[in-house]
ZAMARGU-4260 file (C-alpha; in steps of 0.2 Angstrom, whole numbers, plus 5000, padded with zeros to 4 digits):
<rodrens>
0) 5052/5119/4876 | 5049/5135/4870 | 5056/5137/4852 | 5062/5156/4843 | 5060/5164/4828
5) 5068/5161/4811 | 5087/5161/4810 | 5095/5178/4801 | 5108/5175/4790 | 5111/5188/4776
10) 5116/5203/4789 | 5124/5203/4804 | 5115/5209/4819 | 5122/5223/4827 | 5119/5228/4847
15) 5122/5250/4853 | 5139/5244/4855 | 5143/5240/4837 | 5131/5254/4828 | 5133/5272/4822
20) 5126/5283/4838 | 5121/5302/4835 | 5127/5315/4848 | 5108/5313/4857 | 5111/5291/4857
25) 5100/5288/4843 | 5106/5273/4830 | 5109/5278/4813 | 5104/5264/4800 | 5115/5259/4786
30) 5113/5249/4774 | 5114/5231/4774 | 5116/5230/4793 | 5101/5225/4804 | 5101/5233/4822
35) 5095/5228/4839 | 5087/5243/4846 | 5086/5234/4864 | 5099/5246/4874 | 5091/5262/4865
40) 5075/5259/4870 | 5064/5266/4885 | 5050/5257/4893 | 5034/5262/4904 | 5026/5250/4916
45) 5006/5254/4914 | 5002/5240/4927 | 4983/5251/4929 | 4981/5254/4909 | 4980/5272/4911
50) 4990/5281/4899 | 4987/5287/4880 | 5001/5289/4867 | 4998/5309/4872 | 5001/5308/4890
55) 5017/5298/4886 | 5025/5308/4875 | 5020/5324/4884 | 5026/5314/4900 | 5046/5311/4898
60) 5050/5308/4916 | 5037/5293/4915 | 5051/5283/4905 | 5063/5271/4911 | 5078/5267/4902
65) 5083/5247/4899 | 5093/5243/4914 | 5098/5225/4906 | 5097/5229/4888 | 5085/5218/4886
70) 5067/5220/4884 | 5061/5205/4892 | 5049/5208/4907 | 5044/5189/4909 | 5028/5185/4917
75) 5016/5200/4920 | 4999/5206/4918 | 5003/5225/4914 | 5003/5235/4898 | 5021/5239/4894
80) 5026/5255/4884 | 5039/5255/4873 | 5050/5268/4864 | 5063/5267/4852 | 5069/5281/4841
85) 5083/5280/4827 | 5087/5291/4812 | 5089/5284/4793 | 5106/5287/4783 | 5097/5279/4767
90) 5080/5286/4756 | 5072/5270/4755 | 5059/5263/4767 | 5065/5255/4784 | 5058/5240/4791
95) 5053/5237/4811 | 5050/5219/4818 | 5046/5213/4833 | 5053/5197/4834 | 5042/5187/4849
100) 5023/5181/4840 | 5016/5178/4855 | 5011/5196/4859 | 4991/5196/4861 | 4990/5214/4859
105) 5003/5223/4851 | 4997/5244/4848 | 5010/5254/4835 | 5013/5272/4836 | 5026/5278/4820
110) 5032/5297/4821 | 5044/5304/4808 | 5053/5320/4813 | 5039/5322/4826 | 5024/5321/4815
115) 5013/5302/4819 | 5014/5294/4800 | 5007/5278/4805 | 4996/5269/4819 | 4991/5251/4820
120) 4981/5238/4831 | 4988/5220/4829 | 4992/5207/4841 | 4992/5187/4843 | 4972/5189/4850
125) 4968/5197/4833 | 4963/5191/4816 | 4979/5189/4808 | 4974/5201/4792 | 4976/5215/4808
130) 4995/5214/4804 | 5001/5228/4791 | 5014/5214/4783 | 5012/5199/4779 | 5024/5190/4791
135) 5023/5177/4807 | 5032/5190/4817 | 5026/5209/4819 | 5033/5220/4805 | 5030/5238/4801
140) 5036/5249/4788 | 5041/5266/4788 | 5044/5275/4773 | 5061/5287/4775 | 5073/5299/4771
145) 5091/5301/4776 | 5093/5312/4792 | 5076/5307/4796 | 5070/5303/4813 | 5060/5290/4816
150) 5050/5286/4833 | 5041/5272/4836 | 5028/5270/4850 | 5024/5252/4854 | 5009/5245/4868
155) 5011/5228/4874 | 5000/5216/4883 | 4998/5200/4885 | 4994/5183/4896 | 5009/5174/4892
160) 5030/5182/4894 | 5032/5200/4889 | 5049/5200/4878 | 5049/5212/4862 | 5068/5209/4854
165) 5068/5224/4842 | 5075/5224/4827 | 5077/5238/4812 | 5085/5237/4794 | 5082/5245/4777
170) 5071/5238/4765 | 5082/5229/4755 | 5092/5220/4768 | 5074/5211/4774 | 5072/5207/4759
175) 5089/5198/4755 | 5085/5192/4773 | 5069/5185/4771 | 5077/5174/4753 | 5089/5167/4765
180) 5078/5163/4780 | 5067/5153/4769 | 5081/5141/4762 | 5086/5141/4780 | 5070/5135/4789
185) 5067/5127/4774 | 5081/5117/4777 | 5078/5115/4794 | 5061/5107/4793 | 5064/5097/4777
190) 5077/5089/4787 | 5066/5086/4802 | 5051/5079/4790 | 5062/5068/4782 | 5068/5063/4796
195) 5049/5057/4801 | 5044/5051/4786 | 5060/5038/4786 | 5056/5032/4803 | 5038/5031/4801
200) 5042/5020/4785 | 5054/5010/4796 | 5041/5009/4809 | 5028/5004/4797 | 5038/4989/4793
205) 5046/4982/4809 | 5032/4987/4821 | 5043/4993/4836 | 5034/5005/4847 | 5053/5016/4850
210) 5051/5022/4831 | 5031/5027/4833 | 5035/5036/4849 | 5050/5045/4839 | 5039/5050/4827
215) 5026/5056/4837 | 5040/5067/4848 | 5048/5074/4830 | 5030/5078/4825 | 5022/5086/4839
220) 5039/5096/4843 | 5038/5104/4823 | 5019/5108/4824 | 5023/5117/4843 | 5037/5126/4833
225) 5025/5133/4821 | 5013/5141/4832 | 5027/5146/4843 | 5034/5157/4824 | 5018/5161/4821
230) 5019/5150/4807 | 5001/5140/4813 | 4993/5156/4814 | 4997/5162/4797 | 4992/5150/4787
235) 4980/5136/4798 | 4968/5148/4807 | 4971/5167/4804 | 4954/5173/4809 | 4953/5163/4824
240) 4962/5171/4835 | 4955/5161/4851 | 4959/5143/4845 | 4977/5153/4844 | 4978/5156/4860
245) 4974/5138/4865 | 4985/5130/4852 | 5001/5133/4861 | 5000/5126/4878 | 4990/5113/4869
250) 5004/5109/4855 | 5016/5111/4871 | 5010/5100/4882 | 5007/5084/4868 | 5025/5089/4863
255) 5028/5084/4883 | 5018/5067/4881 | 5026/5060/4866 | 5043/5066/4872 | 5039/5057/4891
260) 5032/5042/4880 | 5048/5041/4871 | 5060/5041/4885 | 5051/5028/4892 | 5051/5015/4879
265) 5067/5020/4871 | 5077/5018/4888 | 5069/5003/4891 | 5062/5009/4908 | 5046/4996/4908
270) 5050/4980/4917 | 5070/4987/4917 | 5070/5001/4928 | 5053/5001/4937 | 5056/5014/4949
275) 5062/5025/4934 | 5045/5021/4925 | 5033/5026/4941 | 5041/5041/4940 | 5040/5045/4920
280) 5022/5040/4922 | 5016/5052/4935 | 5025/5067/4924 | 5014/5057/4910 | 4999/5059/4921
285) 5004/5078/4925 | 5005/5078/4904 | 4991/5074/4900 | 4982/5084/4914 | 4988/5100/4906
290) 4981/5094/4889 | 4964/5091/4898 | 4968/5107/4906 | 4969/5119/4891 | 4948/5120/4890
295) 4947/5124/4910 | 4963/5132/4916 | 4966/5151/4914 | 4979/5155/4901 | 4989/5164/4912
300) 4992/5152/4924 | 4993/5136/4909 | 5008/5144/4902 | 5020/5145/4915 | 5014/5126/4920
305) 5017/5118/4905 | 5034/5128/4902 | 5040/5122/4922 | 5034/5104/4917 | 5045/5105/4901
310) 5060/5109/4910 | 5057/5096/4922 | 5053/5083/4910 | 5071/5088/4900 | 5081/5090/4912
315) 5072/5071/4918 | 5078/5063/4902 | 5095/5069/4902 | 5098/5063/4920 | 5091/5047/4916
320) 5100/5045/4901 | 5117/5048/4910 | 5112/5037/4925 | 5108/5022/4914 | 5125/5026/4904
325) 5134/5024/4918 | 5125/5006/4922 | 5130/4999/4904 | 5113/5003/4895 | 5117/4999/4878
330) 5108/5014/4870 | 5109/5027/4885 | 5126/5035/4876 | 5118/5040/4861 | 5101/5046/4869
335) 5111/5058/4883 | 5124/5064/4871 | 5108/5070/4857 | 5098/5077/4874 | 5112/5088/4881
340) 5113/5095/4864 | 5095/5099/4867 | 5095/5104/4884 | 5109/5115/4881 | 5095/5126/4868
345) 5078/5123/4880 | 5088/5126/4896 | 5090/5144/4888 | 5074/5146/4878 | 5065/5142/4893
350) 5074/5155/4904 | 5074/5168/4891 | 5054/5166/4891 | 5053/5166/4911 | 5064/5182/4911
355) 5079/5177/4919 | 5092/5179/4906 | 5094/5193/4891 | 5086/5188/4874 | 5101/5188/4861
360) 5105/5178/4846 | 5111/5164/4857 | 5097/5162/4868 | 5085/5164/4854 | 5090/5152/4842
365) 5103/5139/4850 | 5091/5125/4850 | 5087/5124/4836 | 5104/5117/4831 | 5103/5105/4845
370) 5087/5099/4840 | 5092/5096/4821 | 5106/5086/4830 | 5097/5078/4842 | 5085/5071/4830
375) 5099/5063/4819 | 5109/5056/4834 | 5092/5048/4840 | 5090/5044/4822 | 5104/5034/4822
380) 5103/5027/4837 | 5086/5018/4832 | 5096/5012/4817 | 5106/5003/4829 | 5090/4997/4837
385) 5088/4988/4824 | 5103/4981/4819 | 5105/4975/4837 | 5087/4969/4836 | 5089/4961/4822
390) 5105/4949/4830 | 5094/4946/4844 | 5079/4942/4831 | 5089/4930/4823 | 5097/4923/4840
395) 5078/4922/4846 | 5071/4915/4832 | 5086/4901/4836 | 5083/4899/4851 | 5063/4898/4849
400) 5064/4885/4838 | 5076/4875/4849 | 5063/4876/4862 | 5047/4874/4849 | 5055/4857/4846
405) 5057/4854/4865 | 5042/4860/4868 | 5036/4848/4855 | 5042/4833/4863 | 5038/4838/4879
410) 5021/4839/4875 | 5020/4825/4866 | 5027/4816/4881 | 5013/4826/4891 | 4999/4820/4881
415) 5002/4803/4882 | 5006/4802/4902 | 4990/4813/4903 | 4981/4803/4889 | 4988/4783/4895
420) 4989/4790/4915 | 4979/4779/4925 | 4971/4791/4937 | 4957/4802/4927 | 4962/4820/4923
425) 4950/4834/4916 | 4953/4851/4912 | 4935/4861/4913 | 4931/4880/4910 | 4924/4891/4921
430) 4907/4888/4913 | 4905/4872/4921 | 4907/4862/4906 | 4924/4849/4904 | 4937/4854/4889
435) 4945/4838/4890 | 4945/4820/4898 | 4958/4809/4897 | 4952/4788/4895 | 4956/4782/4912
440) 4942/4796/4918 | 4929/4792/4903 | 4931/4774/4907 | 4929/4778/4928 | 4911/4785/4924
445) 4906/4774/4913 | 4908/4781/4893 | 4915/4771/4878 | 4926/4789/4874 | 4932/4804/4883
450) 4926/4814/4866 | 4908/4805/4872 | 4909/4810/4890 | 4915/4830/4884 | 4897/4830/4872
455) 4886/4824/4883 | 4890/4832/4899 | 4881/4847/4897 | 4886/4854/4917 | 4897/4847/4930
460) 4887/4852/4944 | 4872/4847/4937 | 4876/4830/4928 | 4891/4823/4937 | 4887/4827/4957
465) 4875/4818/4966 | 4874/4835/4979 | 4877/4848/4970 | 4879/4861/4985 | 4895/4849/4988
470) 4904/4855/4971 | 4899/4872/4973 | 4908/4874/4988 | 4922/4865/4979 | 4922/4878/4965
475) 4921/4895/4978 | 4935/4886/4988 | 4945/4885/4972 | 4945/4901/4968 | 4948/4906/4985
480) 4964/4895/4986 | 4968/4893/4969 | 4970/4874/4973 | 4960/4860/4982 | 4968/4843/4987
485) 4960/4826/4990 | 4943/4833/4989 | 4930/4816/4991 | 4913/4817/4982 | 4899/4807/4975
490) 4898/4807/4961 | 4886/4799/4945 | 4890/4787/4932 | 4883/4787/4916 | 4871/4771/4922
495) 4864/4781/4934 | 4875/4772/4947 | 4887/4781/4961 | 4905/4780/4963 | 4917/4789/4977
500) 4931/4798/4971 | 4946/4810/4976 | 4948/4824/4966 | 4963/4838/4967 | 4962/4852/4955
505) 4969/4869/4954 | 4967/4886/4942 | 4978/4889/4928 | 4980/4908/4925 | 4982/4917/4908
510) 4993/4928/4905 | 4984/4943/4914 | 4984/4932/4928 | 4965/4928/4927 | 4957/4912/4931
515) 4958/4905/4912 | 4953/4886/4917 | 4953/4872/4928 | 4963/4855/4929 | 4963/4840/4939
520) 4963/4823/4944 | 4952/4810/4949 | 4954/4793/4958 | 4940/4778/4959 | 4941/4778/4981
525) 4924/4767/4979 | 4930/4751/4990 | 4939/4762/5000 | 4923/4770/5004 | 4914/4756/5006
530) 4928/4747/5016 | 4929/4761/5028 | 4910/4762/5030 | 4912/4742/5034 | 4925/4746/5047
535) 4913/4757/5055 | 4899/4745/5056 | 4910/4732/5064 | 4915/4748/5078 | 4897/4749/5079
540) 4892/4731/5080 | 4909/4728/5091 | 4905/4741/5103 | 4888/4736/5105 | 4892/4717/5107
545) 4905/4724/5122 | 4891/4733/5129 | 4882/4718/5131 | 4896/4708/5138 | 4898/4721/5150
550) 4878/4720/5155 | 4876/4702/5154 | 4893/4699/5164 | 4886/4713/5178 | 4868/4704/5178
555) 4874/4685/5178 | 4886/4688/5190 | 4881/4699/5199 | 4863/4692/5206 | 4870/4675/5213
560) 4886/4686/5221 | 4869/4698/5227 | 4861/4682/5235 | 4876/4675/5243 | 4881/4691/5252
565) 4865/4693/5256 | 4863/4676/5265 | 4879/4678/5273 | 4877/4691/5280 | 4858/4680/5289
570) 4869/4669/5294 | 4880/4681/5302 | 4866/4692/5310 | 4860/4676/5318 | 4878/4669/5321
575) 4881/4684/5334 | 4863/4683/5339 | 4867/4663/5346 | 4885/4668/5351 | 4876/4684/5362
580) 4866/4671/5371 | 4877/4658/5374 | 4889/4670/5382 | 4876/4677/5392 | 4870/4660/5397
585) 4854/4662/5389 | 4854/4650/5373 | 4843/4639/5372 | 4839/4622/5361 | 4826/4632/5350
590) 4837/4646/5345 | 4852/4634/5343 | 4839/4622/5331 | 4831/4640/5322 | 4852/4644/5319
595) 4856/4625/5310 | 4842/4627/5300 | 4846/4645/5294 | 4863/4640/5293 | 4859/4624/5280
600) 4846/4634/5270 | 4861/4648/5268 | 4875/4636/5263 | 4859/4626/5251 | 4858/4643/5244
605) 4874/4649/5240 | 4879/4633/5235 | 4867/4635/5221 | 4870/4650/5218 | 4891/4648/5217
610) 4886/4633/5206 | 4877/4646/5192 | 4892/4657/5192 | 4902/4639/5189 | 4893/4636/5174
615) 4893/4655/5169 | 4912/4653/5171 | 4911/4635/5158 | 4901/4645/5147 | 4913/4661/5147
620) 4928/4648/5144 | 4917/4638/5129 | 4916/4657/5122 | 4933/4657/5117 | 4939/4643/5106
625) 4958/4646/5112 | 4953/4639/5129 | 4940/4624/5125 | 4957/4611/5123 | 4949/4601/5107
630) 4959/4591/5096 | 4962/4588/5077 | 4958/4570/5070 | 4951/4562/5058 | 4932/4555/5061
635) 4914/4550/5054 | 4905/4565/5053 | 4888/4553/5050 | 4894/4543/5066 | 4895/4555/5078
640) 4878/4564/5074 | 4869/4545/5073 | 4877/4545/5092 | 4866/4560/5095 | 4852/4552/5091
645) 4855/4535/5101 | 4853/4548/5119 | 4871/4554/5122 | 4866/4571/5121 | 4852/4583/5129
650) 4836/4575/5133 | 4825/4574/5119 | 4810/4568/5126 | 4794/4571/5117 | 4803/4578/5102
655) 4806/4570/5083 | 4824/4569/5077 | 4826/4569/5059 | 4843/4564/5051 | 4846/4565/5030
660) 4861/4562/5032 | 4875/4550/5023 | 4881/4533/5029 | 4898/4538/5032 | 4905/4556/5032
665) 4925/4557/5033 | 4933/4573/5040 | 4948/4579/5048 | 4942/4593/5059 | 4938/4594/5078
670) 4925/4583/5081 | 4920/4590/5099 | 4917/4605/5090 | 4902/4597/5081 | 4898/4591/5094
675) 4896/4608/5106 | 4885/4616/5090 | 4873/4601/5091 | 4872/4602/5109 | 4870/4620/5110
680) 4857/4621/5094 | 4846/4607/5102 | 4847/4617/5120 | 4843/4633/5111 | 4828/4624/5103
685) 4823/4615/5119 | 4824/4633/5128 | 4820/4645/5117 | 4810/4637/5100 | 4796/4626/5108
690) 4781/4634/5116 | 4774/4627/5132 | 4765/4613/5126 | 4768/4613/5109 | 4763/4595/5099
695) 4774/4588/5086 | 4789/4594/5091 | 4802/4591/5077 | 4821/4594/5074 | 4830/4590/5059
700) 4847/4588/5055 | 4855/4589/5035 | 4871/4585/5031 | 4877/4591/5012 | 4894/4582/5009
705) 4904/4589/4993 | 4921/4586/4991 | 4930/4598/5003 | 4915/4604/5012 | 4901/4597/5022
710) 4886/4610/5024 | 4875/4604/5041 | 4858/4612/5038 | 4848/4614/5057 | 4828/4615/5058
715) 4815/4614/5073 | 4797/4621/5071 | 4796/4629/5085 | 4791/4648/5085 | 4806/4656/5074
720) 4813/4673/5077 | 4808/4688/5076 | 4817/4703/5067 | 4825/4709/5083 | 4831/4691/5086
725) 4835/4689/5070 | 4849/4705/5070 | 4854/4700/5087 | 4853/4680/5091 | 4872/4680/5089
730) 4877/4692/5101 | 4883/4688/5118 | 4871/4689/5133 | 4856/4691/5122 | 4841/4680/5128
735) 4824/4679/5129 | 4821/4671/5146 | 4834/4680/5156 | 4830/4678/5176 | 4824/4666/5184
740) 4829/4652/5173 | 4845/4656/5172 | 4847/4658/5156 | 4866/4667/5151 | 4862/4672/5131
745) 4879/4664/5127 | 4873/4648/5118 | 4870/4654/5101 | 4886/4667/5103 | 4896/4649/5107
750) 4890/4641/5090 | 4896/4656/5079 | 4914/4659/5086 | 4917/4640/5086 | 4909/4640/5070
755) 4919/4652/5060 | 4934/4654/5071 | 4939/4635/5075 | 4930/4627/5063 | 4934/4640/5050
760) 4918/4640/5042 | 4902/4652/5039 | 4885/4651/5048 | 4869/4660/5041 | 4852/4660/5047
765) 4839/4654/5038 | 4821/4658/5031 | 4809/4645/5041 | 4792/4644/5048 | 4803/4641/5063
770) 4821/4641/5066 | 4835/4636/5053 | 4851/4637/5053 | 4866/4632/5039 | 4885/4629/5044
775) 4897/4626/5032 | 4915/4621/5035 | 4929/4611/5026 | 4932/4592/5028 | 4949/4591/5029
780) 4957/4609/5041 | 4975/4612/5036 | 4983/4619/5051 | 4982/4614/5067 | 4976/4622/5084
785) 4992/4628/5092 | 4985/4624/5113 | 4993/4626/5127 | 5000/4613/5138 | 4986/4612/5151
790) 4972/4613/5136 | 4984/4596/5126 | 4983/4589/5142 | 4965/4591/5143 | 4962/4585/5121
795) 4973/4568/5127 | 4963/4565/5140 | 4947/4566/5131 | 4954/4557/5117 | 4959/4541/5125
800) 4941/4539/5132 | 4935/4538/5117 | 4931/4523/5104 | 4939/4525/5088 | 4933/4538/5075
805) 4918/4543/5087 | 4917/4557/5102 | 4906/4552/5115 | 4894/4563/5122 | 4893/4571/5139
810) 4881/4559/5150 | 4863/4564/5154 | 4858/4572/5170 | 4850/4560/5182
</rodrens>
């Protein structure tokens, strides 16, 4: 905004319309009048600098007369001559200002009745003692008489507008005028100090940012009025004339930041209205570049920048101000109605300093009332901030301790889920280190406290994780994702032990939205761990005993099948061989003989051979216990291994049987059972344990009867087992003699499902010089088999051929 010189009071200012004219159109000055010499005056454009005050006045044709009765040539970078003559009615000394201060070179010519009386060199970009009077504006005196005529040649040039608002009065009348004019600026900025001072008081005590941006407006819009009067440059630097030039685009342009810093908090645009605020913040950004801009961008060209940006920047706020009156903002009414007072004032000012409209009274000095109005309205418009602000305080201070109490309990409820929860929960900084445990956690890992596990865990990474490569992925994901669910990780104890767990944790930002910490939880998934890793084994084992099935089946069956085919199809060959030659006549008694014999070594064969895959077929069905048809009863235990020994079972020639065991063992189980382990434990030894012609061959037999379990302890001293027959001697189809003996691998598979499945005990093998092995089951089985109607049919039979409390034994082979 571009302010105007000090208000006139004591005399009215009178245009060529209102003054006393000679014959020739030269004003004739009275007393106590003060007159605009505008309309009189003549003007030259120098735009090349080339004239001297001799050729202008030897020149007359050169002049022009004011065509707008102004002199007001805006923007321009030529020298401008001016030249106003008037004659004197009084004998006292008359006064010539020029009213704009912002001349840089201002060159005065003073003829009286033609003879030059006075010549001066003054301006804006000279020291300030260059001025004949002591004054902001430019004044000259010119001593007089009556019927005196008085020409005065002015030179103007400057970077800035070129407007030179002419003014002439007696003596006396300026000085009557300048007594009023200093009551009435006095006035004026008393009113707009005071009015700083009471809201930088108020600011100082209720810290709202509206009332320090008000105060920085009002301050920065007074010190640009002062260098815009010249005021600045009379009294702050007079002799430097350069810091002069810069000090008004400067004063200027912060007026333009505080006033854009105070329409945006005052209107509330930040957070409210963000579209409003981008567009205030780039005029800021423009602002502040012009401030920046003073030091590097040519005078000339700052000027008119900073007074275009003004008006933008005014005519901004009112619109806003209006826009947001009309959407209910509370304040809006008072800010538009104070800003159209102002606008009213700049809108003019700023036009009259680009040229476009005449400078007069009204153009010159109507702001200044809007501004001492606007500054009161905004005044009390802050006042009613803080009335308002204070009902809100107190609403908000209700309010907040409403929801302090809540907050209160609900973190006391917090703390004690977090603290009593049974799952661990930590929150850790971004330093690796943990800011809090909860028990359940302290107690997962092993410490007496969770204050014990914080102090001695110096680094998560470090101390807690078993690989630490593991939770530095973890951490890089998190911060990636913000969150990490059911992550699973090793982790150490403080024992030095490991434990599986699954954490999920997550970021918790601060208020700037940065990672401020961390927070999580942590479950013990130890046994499921271990459990899953079981499962896995038993796949592993499971598959690998169905491979074996599958191999052992294909082998066992497959090679007496291969030996049958392969004699049937002999016998065949030499079928159609005899039938060829008995057709044809030519059979004889040989070939018929050489046929029966092939044919009885073929059927011998496969005879055999369909016998092994019977007995493969008996072992297969002694596999499952579901198909082996025994019965629950009651027996002696000690009875039906003593019949063992008397010969009902495999053929123990040549080898020592040794039985510790009781007199009379009473159990309710499935004595056939027992009685297929022994069998199959002796047959194993027999086959498997003894080396060809080993001496002394022993077998012993332990029976440990406790109260609802009997333990049957097996020995022989044969060779033992290696470690591969050790891992896999209860696997199906796993043998040492496969082949030609006929050996299936199913024995020792047969013991450990009947065993543990019918039997529902455990078998383990045991450390011996040769083989051992321990069975334990209970005495007295509490459910019974559910068979099928063949397999009862099979258990009656079996049952009623047997003596009381005693199984016999299959019969020797002959």
């Amino acid at each position: 905004m571009l302010s105007s010189v000090a208000f006139v009071v004591s005399a009215e200012t009178l245009d060529i319309e209102g003054a006393d004219l000679e014959q020739n159109g030269s004003v004739v000055i009275q007393q106590g009048e003060v007159y605009l010499l505008d309309a009189t005056s003549q003007y030259i454009e120098d735009k090349h600098g080339e004239y001297t005050i001799d050729s202008v006045r030897d020149h007359p044709e050169l002049w022009q007369e004011v065509g707008n009765d102004t002199l007001n040539f805006g923007y321009s970078r030529s020298k401008f001559w001016i030249h106003s003559r008037f004659k004197s009615a009084l004998n006292e000394p008359l006064v010539i200002r020029g009213e704009y201060a912002l001349i840089d070179f201002v060159d005065v010519w003073i003829y009286r009745n033609g003879q030059m009386v006075k010549a001066h060199q003054t301006g804006d970009a000279r020291p300030y003692y260059s001025r004949p009077v002591q004054h902001p504006q430019f004044v000259f005196d010119v001593d007089s008489s009556k019927d005196d005529v008085i020409d005065v040649y002015f030179r103007l040039q400057t970077d800035g507008s070129v407007t030179w608002p002419i003014q002439v009065m007696s003596e006396s009348t300026y000085d009557a005028q300048q007594d009023n004019v200093l009551v009435v600026r006095g006035g004026y900025f008393g009113i707009m100090i005071v009015m700083v001072l009471y809201n930088l008081f108020i600011y100082a005590v209720i810290r709202q940012r509206a009332y320090a941006y008000y105060v920085l407006f009002v301050s920065t819009f007074l010190f640009f009025q002062l260098v815009y009067e010249g005021v600045a440059f009379q009294y702050f630097w007079p002799n430097l004339p350069w810091l002069n030039a810069y000090s008004l685009p400067l004063s200027y342009a912060l007026n333009e930041v505080a006033m854009i810093a105070f329409i945006r908090i005052f209107m509330e645009l930040p957070g409210k209205n963000p579209r409003l605020d981008l567009y205030f913040r780039l005029l800021m950004i423009m602002a502040v570049g012009l401030v920046v801009g003073v030091t590097v961008i040519p005078y000339k060209y700052l000027v008119p920048m900073v007074v275009f940006l003004g008006l933008v920047v005014t005519i901004s706020g009112f619109s806003t101000g209006a826009y947001l009156w009309s959407k209910g903002n509370k304040f809006a009414h008072y800010f538009t109605v104070a800003w159209a007072l102002l606008l009213i004032g700049l809108v003019l000012g700023n036009l009259r300093a680009l040229g476009l409209i005449p400078s007069n009274f009204v153009t010159a000095h109507a702001y200044q009332f809007g501004a001492v109005f606007e500054v009161l309205l905004l005044s009390l418009a802050l006042a009613r901030r803080i009335d308002i602000a204070q009902k809100e305080k107190a609403l908000a201070e209700k309010e907040m301790i409403r929801a302090q109490r809540e907050s209160i309990l609900n973190l006391k409820r917090y703390q004690d889920l977090y603290d009593n929860a049974v799952a661990g929960m930590f929150q850790s900084n971004l330093q690796d280190r943990f800011i809090r445990v909860n028990a359940a956690l302290a107690s997962m890992f092993g410490y007496e406290s969770p204050q014990e596990m914080v102090s001695q865990i110096a680094s998560i990474s470090r101390n807690l994780a078993v690989e630490k490569p593991d939770m530095d992925r973890l951490f890089q994901k998190l911060l990636r994702e913000k969150s990490v669910m059911d992550r699973e990780l090793k982790l150490r104890c403080k024992d030095g032990s490991y434990i599986w767990v699954s954490m999920t944790v997550r970021t918790v930002m601060d208020v700037a939205g940065n990672v401020d910490h961390l927070e999580g939880s942590v479950v013990d998934i130890t046994e499921r761990k271990f459990a899953e890793s079981y499962r896995q084994e038993e796949e592993r084992r499971r598959m690998a005993a169905l491979e074996e099935v599958v191999v052992g089946v294909a082998h066992e069956v497959s090679t007496p099948l291969g030996i049958n085919l392969t004699s049937l199809s002999l016998i065949e060959d030499r079928q159609a061989e005899l039938k060829s030659q008995f057709e044809s006549g030519k059979m004889t008694r040989h070939s018929f003989e050489s046929f029966i014999d092939v044919l009885g070594d073929g059927i011998d064969l496969m005879s055999r051979n369909l016998k092994r895959i019977e007995n493969l077929v008996t072992n297969f069905r002694q596999v499952s216990v579901h198909h082996l048809g025994f019965a629950q009863k009651e027996f002696d235990l000690s009875d039906l291994i003593r019949g063992i020994a008397l010969g009902d079972g495999p053929d123990l020639t040549g080898i020592t049987l040794d039985l510790n065991i009781p007199n009379q063992v009473d159990v309710c189980s499935y004595p056939q059972a027992f009685l297929l382990i022994l069998e199959k434990l002796m047959e194993n030894s027999i086959q498997h344990g003894f080396v060809k012609d080993q001496l002394n061959r022993a077998i012993s037999v332990e029976l440990d009867v406790q109260p609802s379990k009997v333990v049957l302890t097996y020995r022989d001293n044969g060779k033992g087992l290696g470690d591969t027959d050790h891992e896999k001697i209860f696997m199906p189809f796993y043998t040492t003699q496969r082949g030609a003996l006929g050996r299936t691998g199913l024995g020792m598979y047969i013991v450990f499902n009947v065993a543990t499945q019918l039997l529902q005990g455990r078998v383990q093998v045991l450390t011996h010089r040769g083989f051992a092995l321990s069975i334990e089951v209970p005495r007295y089985l509490q459910v019974e088999t559910v068979l099928d109607e063949g397999d009862i049919k099979t258990a009656v039979e079996v049952e009623s051929a047997a003596p009381e409390n005693v199984v016999p034994l299959p019969k020797k082979k002959a």
